[in-house]
MARSEMI-336781 format. One record per residue (C-alpha): residue number from 1; x, y, z. Coordinates in nm, 3 decimals. Example, Ala and Ser with C-alpha at 12.3 -4.5 7.8 and 13.67 -1.06 7.14 Angstrom:
resi  xx  yy  zz
1  1.230  -0.450  0.780
2  1.367  -0.106  0.714
***
This chain:
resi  xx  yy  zz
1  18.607  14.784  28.279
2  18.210  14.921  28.360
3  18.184  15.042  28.687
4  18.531  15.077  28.752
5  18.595  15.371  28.988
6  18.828  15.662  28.847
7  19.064  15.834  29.116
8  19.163  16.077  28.889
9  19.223  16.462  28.882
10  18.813  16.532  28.893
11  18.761  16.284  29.176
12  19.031  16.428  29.396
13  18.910  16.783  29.324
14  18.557  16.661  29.434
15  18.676  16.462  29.746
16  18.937  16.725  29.907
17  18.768  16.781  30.234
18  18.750  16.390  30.218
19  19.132  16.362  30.169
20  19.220  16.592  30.399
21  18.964  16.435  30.670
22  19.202  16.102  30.647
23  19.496  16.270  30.659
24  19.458  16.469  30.952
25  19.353  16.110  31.075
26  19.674  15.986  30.998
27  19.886  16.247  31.116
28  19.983  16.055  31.438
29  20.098  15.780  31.240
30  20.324  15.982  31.043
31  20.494  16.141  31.320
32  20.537  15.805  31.511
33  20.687  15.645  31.207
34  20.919  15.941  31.140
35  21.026  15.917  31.495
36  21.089  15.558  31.500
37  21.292  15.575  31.164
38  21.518  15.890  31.307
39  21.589  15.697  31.560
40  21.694  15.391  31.391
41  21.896  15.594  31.152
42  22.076  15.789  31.447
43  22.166  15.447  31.611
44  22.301  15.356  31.255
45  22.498  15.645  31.160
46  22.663  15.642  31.502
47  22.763  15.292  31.520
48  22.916  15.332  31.167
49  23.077  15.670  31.293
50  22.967  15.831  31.059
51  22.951  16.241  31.149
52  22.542  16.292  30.988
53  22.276  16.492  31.112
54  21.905  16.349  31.043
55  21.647  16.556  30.970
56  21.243  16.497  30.909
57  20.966  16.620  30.827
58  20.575  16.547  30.741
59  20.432  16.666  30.431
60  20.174  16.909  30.458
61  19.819  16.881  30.338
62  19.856  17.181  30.110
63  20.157  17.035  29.934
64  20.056  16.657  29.933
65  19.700  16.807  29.786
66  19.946  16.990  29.528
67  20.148  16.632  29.440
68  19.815  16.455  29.412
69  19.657  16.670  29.185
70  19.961  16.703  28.975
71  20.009  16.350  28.955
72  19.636  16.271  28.929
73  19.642  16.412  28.579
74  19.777  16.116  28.441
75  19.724  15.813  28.675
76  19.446  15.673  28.886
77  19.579  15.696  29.221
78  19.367  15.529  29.476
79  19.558  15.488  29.791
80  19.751  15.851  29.753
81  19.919  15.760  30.085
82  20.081  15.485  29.958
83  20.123  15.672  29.580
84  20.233  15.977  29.758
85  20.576  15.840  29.900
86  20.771  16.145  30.020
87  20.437  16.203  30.305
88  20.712  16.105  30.518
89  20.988  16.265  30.419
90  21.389  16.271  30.569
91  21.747  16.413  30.511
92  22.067  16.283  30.607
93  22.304  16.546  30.579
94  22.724  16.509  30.592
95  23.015  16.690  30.567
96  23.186  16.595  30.260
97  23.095  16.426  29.923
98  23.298  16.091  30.034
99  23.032  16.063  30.313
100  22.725  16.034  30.061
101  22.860  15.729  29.938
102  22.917  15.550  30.331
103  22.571  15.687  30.380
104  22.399  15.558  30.111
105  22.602  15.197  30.107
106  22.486  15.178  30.470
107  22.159  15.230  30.441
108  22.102  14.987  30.134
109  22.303  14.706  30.376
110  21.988  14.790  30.609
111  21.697  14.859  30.388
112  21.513  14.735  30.135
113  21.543  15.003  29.834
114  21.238  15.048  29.579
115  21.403  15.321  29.402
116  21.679  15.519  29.372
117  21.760  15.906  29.207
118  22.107  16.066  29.138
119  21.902  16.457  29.108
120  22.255  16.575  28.907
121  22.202  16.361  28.648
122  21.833  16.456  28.570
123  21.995  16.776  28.494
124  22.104  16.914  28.121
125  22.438  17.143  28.123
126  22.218  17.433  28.103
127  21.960  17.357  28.407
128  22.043  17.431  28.770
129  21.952  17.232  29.060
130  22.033  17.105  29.357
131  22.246  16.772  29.356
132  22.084  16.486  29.590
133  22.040  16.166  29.650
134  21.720  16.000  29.690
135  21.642  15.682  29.795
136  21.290  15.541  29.803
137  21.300  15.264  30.079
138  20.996  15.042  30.243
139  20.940  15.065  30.579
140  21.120  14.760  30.771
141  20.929  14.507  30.915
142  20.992  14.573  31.276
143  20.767  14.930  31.220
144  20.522  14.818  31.020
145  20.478  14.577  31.284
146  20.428  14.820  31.563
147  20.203  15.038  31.339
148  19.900  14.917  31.159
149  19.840  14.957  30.800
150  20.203  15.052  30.635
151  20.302  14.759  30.468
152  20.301  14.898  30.146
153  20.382  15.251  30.252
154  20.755  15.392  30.166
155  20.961  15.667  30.254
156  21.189  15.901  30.099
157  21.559  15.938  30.212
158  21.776  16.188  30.079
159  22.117  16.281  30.118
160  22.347  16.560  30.089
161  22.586  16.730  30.206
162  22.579  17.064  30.385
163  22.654  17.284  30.119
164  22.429  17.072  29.877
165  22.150  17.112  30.195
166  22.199  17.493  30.197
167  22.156  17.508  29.830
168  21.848  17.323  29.845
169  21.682  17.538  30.138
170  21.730  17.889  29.980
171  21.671  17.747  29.605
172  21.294  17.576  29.760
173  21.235  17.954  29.900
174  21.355  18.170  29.559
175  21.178  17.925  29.352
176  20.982  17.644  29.439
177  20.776  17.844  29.702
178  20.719  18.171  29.435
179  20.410  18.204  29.167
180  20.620  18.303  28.941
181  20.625  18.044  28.660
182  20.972  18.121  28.466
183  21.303  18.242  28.615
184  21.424  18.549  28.464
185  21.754  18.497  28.290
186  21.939  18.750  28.522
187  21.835  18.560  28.817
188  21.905  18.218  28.642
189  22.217  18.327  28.572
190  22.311  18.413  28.909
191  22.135  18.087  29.064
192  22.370  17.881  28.810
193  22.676  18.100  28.955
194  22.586  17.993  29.287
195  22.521  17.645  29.258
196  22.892  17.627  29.038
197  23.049  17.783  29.370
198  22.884  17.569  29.607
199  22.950  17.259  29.378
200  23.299  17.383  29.389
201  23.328  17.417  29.751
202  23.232  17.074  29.806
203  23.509  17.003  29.570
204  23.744  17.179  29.738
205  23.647  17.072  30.075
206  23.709  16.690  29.956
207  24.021  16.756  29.791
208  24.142  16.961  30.134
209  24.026  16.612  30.397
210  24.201  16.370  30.155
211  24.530  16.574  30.201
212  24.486  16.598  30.561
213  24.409  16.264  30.561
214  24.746  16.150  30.381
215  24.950  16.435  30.581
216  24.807  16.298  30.954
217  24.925  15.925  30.815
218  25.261  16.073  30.714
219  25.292  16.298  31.056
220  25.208  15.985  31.241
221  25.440  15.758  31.060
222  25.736  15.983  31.131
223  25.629  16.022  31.478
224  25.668  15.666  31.556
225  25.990  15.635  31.387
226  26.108  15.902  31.642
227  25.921  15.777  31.968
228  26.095  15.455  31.839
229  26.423  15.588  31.851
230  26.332  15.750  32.176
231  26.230  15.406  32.315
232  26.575  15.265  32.289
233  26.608  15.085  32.603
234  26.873  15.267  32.793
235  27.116  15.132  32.947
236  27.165  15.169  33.305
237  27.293  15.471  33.520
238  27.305  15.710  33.177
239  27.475  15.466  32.989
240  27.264  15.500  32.675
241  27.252  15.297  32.363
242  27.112  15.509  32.128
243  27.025  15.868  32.081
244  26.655  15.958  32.159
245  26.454  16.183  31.942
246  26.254  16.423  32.077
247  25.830  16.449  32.046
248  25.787  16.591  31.701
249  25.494  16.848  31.701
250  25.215  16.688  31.523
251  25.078  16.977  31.261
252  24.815  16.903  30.961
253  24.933  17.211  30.714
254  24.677  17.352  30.458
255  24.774  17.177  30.068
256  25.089  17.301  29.865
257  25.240  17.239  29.608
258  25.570  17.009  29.626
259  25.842  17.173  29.767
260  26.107  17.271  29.542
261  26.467  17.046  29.609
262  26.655  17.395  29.575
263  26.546  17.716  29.739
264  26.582  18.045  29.682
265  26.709  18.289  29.934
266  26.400  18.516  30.026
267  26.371  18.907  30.025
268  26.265  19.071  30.339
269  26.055  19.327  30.183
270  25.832  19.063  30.009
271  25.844  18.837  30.294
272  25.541  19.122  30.456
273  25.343  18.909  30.217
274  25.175  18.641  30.449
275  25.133  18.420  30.156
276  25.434  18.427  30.101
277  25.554  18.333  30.417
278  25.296  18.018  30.448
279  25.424  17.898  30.148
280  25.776  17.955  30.290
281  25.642  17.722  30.618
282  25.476  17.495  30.466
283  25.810  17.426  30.240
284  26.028  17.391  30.509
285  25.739  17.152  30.692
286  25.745  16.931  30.382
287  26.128  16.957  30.386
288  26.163  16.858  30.775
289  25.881  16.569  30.708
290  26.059  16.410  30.397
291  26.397  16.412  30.616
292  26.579  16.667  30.396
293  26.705  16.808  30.655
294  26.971  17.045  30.588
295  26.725  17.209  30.323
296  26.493  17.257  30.655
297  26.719  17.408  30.848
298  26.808  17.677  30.585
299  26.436  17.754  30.512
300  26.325  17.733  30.872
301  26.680  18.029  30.936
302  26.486  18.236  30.691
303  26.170  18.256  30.822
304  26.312  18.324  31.182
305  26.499  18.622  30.980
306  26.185  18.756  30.853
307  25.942  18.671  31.121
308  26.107  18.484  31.433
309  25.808  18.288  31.641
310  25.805  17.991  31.885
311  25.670  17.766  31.662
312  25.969  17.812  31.424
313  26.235  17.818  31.702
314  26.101  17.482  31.787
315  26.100  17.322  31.468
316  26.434  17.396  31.370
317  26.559  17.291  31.743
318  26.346  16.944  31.628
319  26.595  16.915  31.289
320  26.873  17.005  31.491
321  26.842  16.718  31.738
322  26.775  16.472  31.460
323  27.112  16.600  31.325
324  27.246  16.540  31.700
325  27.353  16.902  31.708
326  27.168  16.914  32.041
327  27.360  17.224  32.199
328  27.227  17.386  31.865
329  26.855  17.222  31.988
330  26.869  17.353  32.333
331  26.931  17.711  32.198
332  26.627  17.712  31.999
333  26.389  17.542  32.229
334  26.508  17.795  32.521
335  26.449  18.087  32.263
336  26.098  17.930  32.164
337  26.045  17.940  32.593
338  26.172  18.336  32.613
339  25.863  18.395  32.311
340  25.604  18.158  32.472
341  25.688  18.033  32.799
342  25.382  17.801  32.816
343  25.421  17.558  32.554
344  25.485  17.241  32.677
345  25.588  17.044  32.408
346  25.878  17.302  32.374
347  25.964  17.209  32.742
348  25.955  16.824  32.661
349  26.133  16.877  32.368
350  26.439  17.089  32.558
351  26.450  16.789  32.830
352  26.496  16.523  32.552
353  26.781  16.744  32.426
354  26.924  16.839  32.796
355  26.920  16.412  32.865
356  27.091  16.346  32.516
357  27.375  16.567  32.754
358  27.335  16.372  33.047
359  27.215  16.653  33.199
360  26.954  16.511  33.383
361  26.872  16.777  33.632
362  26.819  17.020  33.325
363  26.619  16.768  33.183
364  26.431  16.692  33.483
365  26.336  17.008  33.553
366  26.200  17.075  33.184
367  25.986  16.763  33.228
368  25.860  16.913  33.553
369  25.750  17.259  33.417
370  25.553  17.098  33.111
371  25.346  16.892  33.339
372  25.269  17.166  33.576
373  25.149  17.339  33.290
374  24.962  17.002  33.186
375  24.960  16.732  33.381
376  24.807  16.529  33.121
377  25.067  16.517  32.848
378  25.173  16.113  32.779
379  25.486  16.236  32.608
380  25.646  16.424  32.876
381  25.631  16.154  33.162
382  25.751  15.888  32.943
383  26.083  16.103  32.843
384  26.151  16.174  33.239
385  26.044  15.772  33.286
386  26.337  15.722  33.032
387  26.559  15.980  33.272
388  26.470  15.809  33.597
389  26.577  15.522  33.422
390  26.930  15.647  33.333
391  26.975  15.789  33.678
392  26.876  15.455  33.810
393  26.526  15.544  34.003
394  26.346  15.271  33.858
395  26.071  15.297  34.111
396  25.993  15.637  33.951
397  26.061  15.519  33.633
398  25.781  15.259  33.644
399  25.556  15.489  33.795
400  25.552  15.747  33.475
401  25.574  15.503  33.221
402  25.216  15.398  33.374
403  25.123  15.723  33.381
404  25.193  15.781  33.010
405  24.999  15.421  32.973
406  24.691  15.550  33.144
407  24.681  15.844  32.962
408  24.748  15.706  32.620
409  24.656  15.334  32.676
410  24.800  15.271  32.302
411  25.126  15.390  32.395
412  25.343  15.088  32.197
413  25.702  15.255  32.336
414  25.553  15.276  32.685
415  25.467  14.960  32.705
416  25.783  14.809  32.586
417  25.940  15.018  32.830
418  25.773  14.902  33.123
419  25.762  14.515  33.032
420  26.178  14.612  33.001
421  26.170  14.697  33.361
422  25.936  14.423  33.503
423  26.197  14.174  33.336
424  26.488  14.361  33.442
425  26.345  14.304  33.802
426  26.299  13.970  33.768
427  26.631  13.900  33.680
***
């Protein structure tokens, strides 16, 4: 059409100092909204729980002037701060790959989305780059009401994680920022190498939450099983119906292999090797979790051969009460005391075994030592609630079991307990 006015790459070289007079008009307005949107996306993230950090930032004139004239070439762009949609720009950055994909689903429940970009796939198999997710979203209505004239303006979102953040950081310094127009195959080579590892690493970091993930659900399903046994209600004066198990140590190992049903006796000299001997733990761990027990014992004997600690005292006291071999149990816990004499699970663990005995005043005083070491611990003053209970203190009884409550308000066993003893007094 005649007349009509061209905002192309000869206007904007002609109007810079015109350009740059509006956006330096503008530049309050970019900061509030930037503000305002880190804000709503902190609220957000944290009422999803969702572990992000949000970061912002405004374009500068130098590199908006860049984008404009760049993009100028082949459109007419006459609002550039409306065609220019990463002026306000922001990262959401996460932990672990899993995250991107909470992140992103929550922010397209509570935005409207006029574009989106997977950055990996824009790549061929021979290009390097960093792997993002952008999402081009308009500003919601309850900003654009408190600022005037951004109705039609949008921002970019990206996200990534921390090692696809670091990537992008030190590959926008090395490349982006340089005058040099074509990467040297050396360096290219070693950019690709990095990106692999770091690509890897998130990988790896994935694969090692998803196994800690399934290894807390199976440390916590086996802990209840025992806290249930524990929670037998007792019958009076020692009388006892069941036997209690004592508080298994909960422990999220590294990732291994399965454990093998038969094992191998293990030679001192190449036990020096502490991979070796983690794979050796982690085998009798898996072995004590899937309730083989007399495979745990023998593996756990080993390691104490090779490289006796409290940590492996206890455990194999642990399988030894759950085999009710509890003069076995005691031994072990009271060596795991002689190595570290501060542990108090180790004490809790000793009292369970001394009141399997009926040897409460053992037990008692067990219980007593772990909570002056920390008087905090929800285990320990439910297991000397259950020995008040056998030695017929109920008043005291009641008094830990709220105790444990308070401290661990989702205490199931506790709470049986004491609704036991309020109808027991009732009666």
């Amino acid at each position: 059409m005649a007349g009509e006015m061209n905002y192309r790459l000869d206007f904007w070289i002609e109007n810079k100092y015109r350009l740059q007079t509006q956006y330096e008009r503008n530049r309050k307005k970019f900061y509030k909204i930037l503000d305002l949107m880190t804000r709503k996306f902190e609220g957000l993230l944290e009422a999803s729980g969702c572990n992000a950090q949000v970061k912002g930032r405004i374009k500068s004139f130098d590199a908006l002037y860049r984008k404009l004239l760049q993009k100028s070439q082949k459109d007419s762009i006459e609002f550039p701060f409306d065609y220019i949609t990463d002026v306000v720009g922001m990262r959401i950055v996460v932990p672990f790959l899993e995250d991107l994909n909470s992140v992103e689903k929550l922010i397209r429940d509570h935005f409207e989305i006029a574009d989106t970009k997977y950055k990996s796939r824009e790549l061929s198999i021979r290009e390097f780059g960093y792997d993002s997710i952008h999402l081009l979203i308009k500003l919601p209505e309850e900003i654009t009401k408190k600022i005037k004239n951004t109705q039609n303006m949008k921002i970019e979102i990206q996200l990534r994680t921390i090692l696809q953040d670091a990537w992008a950081e030190v590959e926008h310094e090395l490349i982006y920022k340089t005058s040099i127009d074509k990467v040297e195959d050396t360096i290219r080579r070693k950019m690709i190498a990095v990106n692999a590892t770091l690509s890897l690493g998130d990988t790896i970091f994935q694969e090692i939450r998803d196994y800690q993930r399934r290894r807390y659900r199976d440390i916590q399903e086996r802990h209840k099983k025992l806290m249930d046994k524990v929670s037998t209600i007792p019958e009076k004066m020692g009388k006892l119906k069941e036997p209690a198990q004592p508080i298994e140590v909960e422990r999220i190992e590294t990732p291994a292999e399965e454990p093998k049903k038969k094992f191998a006796s293990v030679n001192t000299a190449d036990t020096k090797d502490k991979h070796q001997l983690n794979d050796l733990l982690v085998e009798a761990m898996n072995a004590h979790l899937e309730n083989r027990l007399t495979d745990a014992v023998g593996l756990y004997t080993q390691l104490i051969l090779v490289s006796p600690n409290h940590f492996i005292y206890n455990h194999r006291g642990l399988v030894y009460f759950t085999l009710s071999e509890y003069n076995k149990a005691i031994s072990d816990f009271s060596k795991a005391i002689e190595i570290e004499p501060r542990d108090i699970r180790v004490y809790t663990n000793r009292g369970l075994a001394f009141r399997m005995l009926k040897r409460y005043d053992d037990s008692l005083r067990d219980f007593n030592r772990s909570l002056e070491l920390n008087p905090l611990w929800p285990d320990t003053f439910y297991g000397r609630s259950l020995t008040y209970y056998d030695l017929g203190d109920i008043q005291h009884a009641l008094e830990d079991c709220d105790k444990a409550i308070s401290l661990k308000p989702d205490f199931k066993q506790a709470q049986r307990f004491k609704q036991f003893i309020l109808n027991q007094q009732m009666k």
